[in-house]
mmCIF file of the N, C-alpha and C atoms, coordinates in Angstrom:
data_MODEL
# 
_entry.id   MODEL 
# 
loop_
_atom_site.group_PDB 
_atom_site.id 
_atom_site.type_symbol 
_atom_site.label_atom_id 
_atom_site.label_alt_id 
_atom_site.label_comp_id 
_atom_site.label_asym_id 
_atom_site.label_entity_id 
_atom_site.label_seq_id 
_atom_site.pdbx_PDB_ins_code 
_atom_site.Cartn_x 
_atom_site.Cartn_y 
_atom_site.Cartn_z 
_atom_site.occupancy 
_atom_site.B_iso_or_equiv 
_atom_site.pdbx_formal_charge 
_atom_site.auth_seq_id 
_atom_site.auth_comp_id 
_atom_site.auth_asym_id 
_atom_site.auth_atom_id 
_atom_site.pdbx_PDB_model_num 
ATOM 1   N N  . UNK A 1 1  ? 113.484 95.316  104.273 1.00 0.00 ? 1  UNK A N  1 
ATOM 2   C CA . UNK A 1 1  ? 112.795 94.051  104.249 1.00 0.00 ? 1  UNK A CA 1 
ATOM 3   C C  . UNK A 1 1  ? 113.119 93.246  105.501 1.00 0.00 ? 1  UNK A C  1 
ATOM 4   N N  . UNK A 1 2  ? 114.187 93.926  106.177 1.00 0.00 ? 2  UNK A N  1 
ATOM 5   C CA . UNK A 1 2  ? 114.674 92.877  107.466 1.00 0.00 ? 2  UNK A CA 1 
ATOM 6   C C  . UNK A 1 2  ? 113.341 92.550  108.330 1.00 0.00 ? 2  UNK A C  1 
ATOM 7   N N  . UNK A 1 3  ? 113.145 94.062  109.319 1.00 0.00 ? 3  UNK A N  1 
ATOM 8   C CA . UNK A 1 3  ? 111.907 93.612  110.074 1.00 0.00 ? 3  UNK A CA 1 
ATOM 9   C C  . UNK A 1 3  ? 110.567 92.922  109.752 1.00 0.00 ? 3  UNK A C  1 
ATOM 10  N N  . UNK A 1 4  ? 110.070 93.350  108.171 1.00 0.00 ? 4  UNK A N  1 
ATOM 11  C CA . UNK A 1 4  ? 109.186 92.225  107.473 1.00 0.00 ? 4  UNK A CA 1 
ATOM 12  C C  . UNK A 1 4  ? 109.624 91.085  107.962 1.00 0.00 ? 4  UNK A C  1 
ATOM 13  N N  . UNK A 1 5  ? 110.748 90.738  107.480 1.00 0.00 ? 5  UNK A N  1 
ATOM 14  C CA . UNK A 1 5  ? 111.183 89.075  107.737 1.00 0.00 ? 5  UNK A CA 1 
ATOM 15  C C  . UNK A 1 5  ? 111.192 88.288  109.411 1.00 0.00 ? 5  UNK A C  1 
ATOM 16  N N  . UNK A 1 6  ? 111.877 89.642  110.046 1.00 0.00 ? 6  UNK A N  1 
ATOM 17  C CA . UNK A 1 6  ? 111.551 89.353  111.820 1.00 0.00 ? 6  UNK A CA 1 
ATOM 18  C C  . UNK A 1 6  ? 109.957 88.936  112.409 1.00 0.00 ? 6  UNK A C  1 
ATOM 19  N N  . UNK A 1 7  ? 108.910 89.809  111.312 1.00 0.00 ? 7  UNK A N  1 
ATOM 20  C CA . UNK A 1 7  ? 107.756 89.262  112.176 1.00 0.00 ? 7  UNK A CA 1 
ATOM 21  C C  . UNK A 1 7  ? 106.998 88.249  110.530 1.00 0.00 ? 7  UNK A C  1 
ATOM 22  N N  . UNK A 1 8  ? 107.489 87.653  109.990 1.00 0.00 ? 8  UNK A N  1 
ATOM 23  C CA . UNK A 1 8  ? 107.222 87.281  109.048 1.00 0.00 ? 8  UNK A CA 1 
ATOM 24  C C  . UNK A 1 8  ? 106.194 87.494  108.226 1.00 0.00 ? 8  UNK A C  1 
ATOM 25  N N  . UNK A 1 9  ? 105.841 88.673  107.481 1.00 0.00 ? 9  UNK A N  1 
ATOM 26  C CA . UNK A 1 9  ? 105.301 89.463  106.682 1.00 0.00 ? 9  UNK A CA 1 
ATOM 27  C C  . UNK A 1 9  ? 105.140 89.222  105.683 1.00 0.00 ? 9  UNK A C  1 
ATOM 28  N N  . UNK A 1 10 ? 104.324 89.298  104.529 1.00 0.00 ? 10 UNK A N  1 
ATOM 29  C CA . UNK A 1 10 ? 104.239 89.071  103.268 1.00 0.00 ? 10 UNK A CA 1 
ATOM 30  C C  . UNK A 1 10 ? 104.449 90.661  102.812 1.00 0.00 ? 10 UNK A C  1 
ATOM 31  N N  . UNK A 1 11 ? 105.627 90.859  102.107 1.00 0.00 ? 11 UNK A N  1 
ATOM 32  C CA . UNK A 1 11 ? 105.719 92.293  101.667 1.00 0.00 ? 11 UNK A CA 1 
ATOM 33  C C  . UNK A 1 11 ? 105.129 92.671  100.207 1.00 0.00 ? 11 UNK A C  1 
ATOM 34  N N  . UNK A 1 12 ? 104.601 93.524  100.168 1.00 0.00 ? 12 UNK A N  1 
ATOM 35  C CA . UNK A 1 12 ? 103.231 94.333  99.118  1.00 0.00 ? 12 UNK A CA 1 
ATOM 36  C C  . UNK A 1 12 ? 104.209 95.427  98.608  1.00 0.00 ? 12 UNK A C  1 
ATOM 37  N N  . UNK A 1 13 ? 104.500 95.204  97.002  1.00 0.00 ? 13 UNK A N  1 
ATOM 38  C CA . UNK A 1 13 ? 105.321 96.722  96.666  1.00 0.00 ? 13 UNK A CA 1 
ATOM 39  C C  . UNK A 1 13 ? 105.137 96.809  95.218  1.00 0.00 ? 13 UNK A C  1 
ATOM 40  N N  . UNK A 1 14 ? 104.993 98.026  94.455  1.00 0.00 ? 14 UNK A N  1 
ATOM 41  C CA . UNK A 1 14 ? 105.264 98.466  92.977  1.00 0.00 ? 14 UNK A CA 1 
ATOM 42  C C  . UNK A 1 14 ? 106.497 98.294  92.803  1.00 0.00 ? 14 UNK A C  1 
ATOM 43  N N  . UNK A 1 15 ? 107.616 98.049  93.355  1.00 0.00 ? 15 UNK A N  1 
ATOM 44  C CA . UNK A 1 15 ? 108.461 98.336  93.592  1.00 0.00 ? 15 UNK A CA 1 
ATOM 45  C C  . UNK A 1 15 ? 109.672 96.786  92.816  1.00 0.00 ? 15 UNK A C  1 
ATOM 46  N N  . UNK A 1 16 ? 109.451 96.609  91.125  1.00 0.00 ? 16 UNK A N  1 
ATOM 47  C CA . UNK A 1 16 ? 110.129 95.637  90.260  1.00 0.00 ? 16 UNK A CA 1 
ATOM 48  C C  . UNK A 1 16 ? 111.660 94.638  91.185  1.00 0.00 ? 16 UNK A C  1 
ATOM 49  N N  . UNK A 1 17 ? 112.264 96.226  91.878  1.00 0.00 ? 17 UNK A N  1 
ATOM 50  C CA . UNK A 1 17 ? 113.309 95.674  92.299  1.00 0.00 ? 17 UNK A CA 1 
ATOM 51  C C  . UNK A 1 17 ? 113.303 94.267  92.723  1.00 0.00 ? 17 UNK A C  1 
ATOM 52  N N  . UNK A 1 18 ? 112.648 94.717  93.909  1.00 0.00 ? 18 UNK A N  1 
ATOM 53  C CA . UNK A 1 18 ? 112.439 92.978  94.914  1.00 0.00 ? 18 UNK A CA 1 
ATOM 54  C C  . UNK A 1 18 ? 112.145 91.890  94.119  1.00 0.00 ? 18 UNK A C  1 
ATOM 55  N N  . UNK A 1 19 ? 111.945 91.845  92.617  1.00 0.00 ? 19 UNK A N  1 
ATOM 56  C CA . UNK A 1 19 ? 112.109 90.398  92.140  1.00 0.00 ? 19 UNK A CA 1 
ATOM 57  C C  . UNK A 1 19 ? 113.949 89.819  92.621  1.00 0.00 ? 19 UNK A C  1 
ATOM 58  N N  . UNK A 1 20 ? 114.563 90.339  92.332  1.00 0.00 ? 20 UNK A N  1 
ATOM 59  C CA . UNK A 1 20 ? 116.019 90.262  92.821  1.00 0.00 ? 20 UNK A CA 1 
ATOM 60  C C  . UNK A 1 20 ? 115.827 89.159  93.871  1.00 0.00 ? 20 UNK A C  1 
ATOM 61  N N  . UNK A 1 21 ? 114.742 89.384  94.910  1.00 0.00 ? 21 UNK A N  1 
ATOM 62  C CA . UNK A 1 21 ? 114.830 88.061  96.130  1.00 0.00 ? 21 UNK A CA 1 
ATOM 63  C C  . UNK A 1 21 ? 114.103 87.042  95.876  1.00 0.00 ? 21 UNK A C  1 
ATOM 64  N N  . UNK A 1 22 ? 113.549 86.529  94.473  1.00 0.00 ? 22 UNK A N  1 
ATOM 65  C CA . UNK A 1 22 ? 113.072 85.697  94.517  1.00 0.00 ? 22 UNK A CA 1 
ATOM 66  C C  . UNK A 1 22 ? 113.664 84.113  95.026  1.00 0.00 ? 22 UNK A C  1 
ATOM 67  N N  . UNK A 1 23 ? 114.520 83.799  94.764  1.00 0.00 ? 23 UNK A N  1 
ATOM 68  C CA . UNK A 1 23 ? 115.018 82.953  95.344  1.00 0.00 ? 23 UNK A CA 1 
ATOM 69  C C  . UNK A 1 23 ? 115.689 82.865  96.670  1.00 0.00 ? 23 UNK A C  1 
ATOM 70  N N  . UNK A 1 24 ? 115.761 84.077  97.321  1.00 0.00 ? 24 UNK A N  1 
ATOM 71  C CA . UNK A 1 24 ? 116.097 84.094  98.869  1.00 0.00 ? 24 UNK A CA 1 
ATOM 72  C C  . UNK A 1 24 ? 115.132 83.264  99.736  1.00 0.00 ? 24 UNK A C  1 
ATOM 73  N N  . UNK A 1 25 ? 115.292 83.299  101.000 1.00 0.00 ? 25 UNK A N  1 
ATOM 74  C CA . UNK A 1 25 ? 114.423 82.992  101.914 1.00 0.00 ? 25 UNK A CA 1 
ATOM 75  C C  . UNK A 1 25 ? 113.568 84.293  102.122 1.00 0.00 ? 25 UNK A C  1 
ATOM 76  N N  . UNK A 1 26 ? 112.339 84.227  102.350 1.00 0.00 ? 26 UNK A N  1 
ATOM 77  C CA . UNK A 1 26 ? 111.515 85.261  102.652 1.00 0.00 ? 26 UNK A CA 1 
ATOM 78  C C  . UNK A 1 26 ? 109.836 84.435  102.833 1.00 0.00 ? 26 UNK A C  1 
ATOM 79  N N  . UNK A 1 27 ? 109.077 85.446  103.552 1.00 0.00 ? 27 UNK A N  1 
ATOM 80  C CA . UNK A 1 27 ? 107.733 85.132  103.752 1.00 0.00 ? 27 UNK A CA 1 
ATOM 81  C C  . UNK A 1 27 ? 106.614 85.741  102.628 1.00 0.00 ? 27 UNK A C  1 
ATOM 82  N N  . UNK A 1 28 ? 107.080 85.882  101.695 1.00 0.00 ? 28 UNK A N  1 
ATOM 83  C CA . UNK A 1 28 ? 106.595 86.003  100.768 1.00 0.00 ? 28 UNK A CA 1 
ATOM 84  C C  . UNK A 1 28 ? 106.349 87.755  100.046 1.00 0.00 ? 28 UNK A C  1 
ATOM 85  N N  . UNK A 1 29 ? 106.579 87.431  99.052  1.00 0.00 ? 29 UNK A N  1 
ATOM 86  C CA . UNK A 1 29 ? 106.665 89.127  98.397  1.00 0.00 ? 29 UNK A CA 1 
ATOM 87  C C  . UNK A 1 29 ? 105.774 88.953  97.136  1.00 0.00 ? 29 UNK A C  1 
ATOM 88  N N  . UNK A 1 30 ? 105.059 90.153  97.325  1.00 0.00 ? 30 UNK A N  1 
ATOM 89  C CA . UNK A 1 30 ? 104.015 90.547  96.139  1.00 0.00 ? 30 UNK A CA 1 
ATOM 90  C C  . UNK A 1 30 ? 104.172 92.205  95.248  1.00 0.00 ? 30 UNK A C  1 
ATOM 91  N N  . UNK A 1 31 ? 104.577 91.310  94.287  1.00 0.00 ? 31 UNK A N  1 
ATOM 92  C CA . UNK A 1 31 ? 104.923 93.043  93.088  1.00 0.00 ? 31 UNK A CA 1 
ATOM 93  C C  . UNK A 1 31 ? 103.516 93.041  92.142  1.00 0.00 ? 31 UNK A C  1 
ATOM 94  N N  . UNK A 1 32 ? 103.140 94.194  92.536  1.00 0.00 ? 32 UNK A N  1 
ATOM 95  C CA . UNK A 1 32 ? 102.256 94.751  91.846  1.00 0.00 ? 32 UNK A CA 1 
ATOM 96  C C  . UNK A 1 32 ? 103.165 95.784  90.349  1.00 0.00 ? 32 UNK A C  1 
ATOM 97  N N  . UNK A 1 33 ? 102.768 95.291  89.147  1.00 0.00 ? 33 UNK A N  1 
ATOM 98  C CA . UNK A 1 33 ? 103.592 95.937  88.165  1.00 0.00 ? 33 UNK A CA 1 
ATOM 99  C C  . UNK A 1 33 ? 102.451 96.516  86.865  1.00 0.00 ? 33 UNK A C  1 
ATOM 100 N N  . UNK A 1 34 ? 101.797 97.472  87.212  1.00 0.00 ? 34 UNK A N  1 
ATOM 101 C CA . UNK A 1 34 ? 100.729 97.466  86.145  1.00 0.00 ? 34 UNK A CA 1 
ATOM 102 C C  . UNK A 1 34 ? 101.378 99.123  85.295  1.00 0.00 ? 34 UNK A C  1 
ATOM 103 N N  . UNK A 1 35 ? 101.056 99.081  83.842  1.00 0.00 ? 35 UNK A N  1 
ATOM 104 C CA . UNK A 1 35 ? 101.329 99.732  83.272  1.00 0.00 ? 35 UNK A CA 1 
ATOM 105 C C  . UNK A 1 35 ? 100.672 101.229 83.214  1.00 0.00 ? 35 UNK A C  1 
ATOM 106 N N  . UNK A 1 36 ? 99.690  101.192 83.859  1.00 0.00 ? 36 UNK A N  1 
ATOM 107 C CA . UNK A 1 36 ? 99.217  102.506 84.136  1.00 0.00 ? 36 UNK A CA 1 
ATOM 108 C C  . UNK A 1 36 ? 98.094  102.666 85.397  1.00 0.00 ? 36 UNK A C  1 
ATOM 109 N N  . UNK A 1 37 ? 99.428  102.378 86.625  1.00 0.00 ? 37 UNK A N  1 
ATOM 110 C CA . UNK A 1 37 ? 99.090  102.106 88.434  1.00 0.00 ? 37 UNK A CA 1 
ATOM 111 C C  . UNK A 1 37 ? 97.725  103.087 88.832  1.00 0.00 ? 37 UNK A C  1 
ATOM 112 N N  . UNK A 1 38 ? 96.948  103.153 89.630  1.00 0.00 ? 38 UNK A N  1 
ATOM 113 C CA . UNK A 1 38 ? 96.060  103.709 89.996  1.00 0.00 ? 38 UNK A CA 1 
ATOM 114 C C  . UNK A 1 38 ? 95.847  103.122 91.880  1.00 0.00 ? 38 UNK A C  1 
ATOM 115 N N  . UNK A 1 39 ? 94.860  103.824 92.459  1.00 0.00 ? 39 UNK A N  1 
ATOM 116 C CA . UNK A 1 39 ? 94.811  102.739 93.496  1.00 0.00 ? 39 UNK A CA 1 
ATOM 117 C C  . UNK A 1 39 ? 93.984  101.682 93.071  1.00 0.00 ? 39 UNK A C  1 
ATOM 118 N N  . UNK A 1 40 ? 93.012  102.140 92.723  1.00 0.00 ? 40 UNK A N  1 
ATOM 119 C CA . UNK A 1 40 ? 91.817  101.222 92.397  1.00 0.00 ? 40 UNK A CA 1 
ATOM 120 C C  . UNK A 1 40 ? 92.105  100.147 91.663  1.00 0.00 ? 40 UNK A C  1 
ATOM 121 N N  . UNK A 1 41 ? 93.391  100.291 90.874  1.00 0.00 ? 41 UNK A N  1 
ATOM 122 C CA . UNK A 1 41 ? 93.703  98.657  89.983  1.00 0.00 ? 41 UNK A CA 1 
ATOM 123 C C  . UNK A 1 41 ? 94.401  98.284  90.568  1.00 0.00 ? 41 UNK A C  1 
ATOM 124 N N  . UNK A 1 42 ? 95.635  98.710  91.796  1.00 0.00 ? 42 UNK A N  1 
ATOM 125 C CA . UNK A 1 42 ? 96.463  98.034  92.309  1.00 0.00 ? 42 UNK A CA 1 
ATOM 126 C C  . UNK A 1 42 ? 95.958  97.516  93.820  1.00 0.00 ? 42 UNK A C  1 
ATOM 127 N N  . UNK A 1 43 ? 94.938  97.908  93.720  1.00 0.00 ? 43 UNK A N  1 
ATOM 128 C CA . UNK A 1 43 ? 93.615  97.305  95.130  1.00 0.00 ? 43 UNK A CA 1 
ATOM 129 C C  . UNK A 1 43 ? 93.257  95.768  94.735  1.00 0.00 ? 43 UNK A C  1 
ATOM 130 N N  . UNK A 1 44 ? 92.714  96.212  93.525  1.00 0.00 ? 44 UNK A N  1 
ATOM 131 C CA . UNK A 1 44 ? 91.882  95.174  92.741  1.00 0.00 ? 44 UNK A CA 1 
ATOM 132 C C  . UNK A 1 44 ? 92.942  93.946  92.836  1.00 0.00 ? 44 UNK A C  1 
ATOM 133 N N  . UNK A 1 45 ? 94.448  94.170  91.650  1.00 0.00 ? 45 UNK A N  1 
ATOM 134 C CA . UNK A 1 45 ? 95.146  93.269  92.076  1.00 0.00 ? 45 UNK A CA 1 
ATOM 135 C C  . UNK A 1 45 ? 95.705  92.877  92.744  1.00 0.00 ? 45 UNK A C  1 
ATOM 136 N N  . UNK A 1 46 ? 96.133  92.987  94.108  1.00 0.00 ? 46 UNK A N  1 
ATOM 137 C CA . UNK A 1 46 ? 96.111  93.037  95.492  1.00 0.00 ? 46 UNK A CA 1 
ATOM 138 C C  . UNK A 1 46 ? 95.008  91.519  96.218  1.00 0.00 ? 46 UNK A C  1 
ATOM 139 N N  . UNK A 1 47 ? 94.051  92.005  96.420  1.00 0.00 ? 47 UNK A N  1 
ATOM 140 C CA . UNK A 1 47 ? 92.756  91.288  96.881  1.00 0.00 ? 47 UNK A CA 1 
ATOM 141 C C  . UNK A 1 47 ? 93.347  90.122  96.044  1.00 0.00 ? 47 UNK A C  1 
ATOM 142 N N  . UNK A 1 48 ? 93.108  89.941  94.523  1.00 0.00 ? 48 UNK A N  1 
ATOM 143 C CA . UNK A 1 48 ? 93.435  88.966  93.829  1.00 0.00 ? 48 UNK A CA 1 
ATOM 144 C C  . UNK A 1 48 ? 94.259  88.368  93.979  1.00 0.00 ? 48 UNK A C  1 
ATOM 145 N N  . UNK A 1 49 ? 95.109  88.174  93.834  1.00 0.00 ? 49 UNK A N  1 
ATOM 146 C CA . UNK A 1 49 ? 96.484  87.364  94.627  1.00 0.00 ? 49 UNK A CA 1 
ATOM 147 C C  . UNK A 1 49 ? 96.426  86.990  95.862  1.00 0.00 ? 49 UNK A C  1 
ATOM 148 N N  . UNK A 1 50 ? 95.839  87.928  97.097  1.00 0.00 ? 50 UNK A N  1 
ATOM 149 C CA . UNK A 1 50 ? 95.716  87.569  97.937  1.00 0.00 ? 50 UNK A CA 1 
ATOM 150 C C  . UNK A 1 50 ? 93.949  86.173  98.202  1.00 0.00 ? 50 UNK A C  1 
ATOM 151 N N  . UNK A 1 51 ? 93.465  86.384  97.520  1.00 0.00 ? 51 UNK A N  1 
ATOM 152 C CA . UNK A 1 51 ? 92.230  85.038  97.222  1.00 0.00 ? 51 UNK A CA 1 
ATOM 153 C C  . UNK A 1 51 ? 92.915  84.411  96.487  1.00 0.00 ? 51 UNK A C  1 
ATOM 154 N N  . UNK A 1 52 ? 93.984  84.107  95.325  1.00 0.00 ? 52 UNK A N  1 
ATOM 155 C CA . UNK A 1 52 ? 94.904  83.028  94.834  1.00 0.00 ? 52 UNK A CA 1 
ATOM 156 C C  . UNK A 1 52 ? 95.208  82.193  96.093  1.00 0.00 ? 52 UNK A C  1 
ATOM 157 N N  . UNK A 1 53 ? 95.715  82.847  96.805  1.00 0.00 ? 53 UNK A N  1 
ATOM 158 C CA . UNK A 1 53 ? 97.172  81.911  97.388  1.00 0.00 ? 53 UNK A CA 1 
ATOM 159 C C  . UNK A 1 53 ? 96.601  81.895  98.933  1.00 0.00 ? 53 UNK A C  1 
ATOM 160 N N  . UNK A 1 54 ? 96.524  80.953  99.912  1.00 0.00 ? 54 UNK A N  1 
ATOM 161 C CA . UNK A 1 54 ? 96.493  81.121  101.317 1.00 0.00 ? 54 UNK A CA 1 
ATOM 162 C C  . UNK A 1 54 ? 97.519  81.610  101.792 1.00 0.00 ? 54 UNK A C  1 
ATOM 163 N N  . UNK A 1 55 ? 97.284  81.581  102.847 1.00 0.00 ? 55 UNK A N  1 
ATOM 164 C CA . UNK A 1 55 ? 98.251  81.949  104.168 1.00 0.00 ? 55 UNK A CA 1 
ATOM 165 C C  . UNK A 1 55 ? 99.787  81.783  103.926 1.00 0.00 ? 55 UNK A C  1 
ATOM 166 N N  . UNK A 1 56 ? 99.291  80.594  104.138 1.00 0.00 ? 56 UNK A N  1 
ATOM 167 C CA . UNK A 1 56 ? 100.588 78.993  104.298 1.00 0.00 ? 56 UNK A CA 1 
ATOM 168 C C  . UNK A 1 56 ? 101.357 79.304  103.157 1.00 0.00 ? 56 UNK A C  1 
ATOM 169 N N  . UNK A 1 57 ? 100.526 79.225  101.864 1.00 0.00 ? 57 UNK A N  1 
ATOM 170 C CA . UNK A 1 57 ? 101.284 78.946  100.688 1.00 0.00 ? 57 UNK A CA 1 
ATOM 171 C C  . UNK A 1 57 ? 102.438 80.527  100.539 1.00 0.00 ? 57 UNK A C  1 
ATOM 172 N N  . UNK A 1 58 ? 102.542 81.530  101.348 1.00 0.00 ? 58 UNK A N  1 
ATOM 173 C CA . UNK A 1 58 ? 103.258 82.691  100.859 1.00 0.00 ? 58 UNK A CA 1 
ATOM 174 C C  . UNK A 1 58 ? 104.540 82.366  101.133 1.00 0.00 ? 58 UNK A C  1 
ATOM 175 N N  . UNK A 1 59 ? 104.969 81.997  102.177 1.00 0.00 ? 59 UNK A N  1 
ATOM 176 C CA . UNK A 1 59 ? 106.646 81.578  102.110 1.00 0.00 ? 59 UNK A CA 1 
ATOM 177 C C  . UNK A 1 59 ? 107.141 80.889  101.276 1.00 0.00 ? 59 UNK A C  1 
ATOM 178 N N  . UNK A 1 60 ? 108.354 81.796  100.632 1.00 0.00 ? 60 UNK A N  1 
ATOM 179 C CA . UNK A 1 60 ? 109.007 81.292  99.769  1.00 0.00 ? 60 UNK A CA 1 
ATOM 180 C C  . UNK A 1 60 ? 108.483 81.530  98.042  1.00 0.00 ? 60 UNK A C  1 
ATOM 181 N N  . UNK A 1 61 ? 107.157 82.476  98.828  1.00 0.00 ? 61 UNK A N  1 
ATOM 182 C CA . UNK A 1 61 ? 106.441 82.689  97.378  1.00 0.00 ? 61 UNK A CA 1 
ATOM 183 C C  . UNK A 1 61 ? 106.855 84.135  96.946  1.00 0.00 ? 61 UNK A C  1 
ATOM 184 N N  . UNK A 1 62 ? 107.289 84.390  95.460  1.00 0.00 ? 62 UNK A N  1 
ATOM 185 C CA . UNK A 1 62 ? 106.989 85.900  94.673  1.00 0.00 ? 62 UNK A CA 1 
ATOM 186 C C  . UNK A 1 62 ? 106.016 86.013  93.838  1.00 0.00 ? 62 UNK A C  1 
ATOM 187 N N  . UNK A 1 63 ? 105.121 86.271  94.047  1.00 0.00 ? 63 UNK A N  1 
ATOM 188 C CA . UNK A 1 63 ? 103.845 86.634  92.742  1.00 0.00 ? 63 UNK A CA 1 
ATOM 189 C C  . UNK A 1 63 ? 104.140 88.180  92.106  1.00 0.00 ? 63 UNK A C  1 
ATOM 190 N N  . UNK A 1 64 ? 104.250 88.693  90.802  1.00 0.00 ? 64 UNK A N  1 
ATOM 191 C CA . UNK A 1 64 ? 104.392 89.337  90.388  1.00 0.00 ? 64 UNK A CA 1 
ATOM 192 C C  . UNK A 1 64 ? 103.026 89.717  89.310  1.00 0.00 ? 64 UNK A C  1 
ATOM 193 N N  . UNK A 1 65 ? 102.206 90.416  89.827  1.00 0.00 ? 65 UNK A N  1 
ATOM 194 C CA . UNK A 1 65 ? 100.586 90.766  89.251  1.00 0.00 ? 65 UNK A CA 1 
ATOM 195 C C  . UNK A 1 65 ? 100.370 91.407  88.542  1.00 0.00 ? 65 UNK A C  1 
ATOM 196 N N  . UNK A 1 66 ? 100.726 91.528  86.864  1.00 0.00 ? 66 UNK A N  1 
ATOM 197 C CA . UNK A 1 66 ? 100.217 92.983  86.098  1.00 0.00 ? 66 UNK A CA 1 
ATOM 198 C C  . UNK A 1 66 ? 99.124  93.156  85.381  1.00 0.00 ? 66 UNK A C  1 
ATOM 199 N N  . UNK A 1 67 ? 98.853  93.502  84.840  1.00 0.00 ? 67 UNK A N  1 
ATOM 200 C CA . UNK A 1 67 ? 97.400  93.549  84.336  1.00 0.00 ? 67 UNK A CA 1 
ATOM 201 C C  . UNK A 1 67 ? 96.663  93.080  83.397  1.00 0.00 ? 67 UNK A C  1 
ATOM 202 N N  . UNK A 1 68 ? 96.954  91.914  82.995  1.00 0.00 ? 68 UNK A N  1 
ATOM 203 C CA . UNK A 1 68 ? 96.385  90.505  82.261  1.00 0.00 ? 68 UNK A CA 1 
ATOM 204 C C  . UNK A 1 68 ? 97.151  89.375  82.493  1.00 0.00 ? 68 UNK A C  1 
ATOM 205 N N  . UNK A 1 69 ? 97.863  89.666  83.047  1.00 0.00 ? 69 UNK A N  1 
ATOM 206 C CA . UNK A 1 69 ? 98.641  88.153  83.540  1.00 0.00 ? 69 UNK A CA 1 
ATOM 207 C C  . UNK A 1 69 ? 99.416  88.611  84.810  1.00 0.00 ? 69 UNK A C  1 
ATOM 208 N N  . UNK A 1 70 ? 100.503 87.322  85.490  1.00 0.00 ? 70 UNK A N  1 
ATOM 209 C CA . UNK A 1 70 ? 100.934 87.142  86.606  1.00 0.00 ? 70 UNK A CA 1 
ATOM 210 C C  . UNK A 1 70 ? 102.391 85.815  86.209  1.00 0.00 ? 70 UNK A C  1 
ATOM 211 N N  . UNK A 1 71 ? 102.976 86.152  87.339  1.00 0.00 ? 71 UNK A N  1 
ATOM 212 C CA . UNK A 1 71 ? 104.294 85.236  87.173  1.00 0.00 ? 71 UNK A CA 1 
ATOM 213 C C  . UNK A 1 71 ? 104.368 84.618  88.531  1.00 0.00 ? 71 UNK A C  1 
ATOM 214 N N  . UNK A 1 72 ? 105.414 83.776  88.900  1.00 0.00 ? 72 UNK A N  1 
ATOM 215 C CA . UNK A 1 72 ? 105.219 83.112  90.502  1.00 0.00 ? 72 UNK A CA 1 
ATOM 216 C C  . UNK A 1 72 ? 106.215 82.705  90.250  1.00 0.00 ? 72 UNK A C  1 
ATOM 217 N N  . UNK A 1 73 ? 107.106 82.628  91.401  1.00 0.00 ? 73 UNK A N  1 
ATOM 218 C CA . UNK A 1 73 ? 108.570 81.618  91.731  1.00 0.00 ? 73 UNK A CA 1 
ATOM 219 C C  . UNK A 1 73 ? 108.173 81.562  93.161  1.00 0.00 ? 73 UNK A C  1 
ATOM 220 N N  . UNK A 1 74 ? 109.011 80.069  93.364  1.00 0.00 ? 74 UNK A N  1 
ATOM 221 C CA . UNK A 1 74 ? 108.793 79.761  94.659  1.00 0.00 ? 74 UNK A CA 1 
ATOM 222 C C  . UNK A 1 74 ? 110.561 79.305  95.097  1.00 0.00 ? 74 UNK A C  1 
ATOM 223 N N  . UNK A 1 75 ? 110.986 80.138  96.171  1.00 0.00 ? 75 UNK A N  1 
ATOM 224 C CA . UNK A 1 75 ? 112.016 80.063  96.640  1.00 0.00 ? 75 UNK A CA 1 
ATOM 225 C C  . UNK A 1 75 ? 112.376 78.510  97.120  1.00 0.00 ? 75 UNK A C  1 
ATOM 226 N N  . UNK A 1 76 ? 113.467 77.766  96.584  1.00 0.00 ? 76 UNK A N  1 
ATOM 227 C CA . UNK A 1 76 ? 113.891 76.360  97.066  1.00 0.00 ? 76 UNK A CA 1 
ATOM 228 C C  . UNK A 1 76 ? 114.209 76.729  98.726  1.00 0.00 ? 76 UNK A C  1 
# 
């Protein structure tokens, strides 16, 4: 996640762990967590989150997207 953070990146992952940084500093992280992953649904929710939230608003943001609902913390 370092170089993400060097060019300030919004990082995209299935990957549950990275809730762990929600409260770090970061440029924003998006967990895709759906119960039965495909590309086509983790596309879908992808795009979606990304038309939620602008630019601006991703630092400091975790959106966590599964497949009828969503969670959000925003890093102090």
């Amino acid at each position: 996640m370092e170089s993400g953070q060097q060019e300030k990146r919004l990082l995209m992952t299935t990957d549950k762990g990275f809730a762990q940084y929600r409260m770090e500093s970061h440029h924003g992280i998006l967990i895709i967590q759906l119960h039965r992953p495909n590309r086509k649904k983790i596309h879908e929710r992808i795009i979606k989150a990304l038309e939620q939230f602008s630019e601006n608003a991703w630092p400091g943001l975790l959106v966590v997207m599964r497949d009828t609902a969503q969670s959000i913390w925003r890093a102090k």
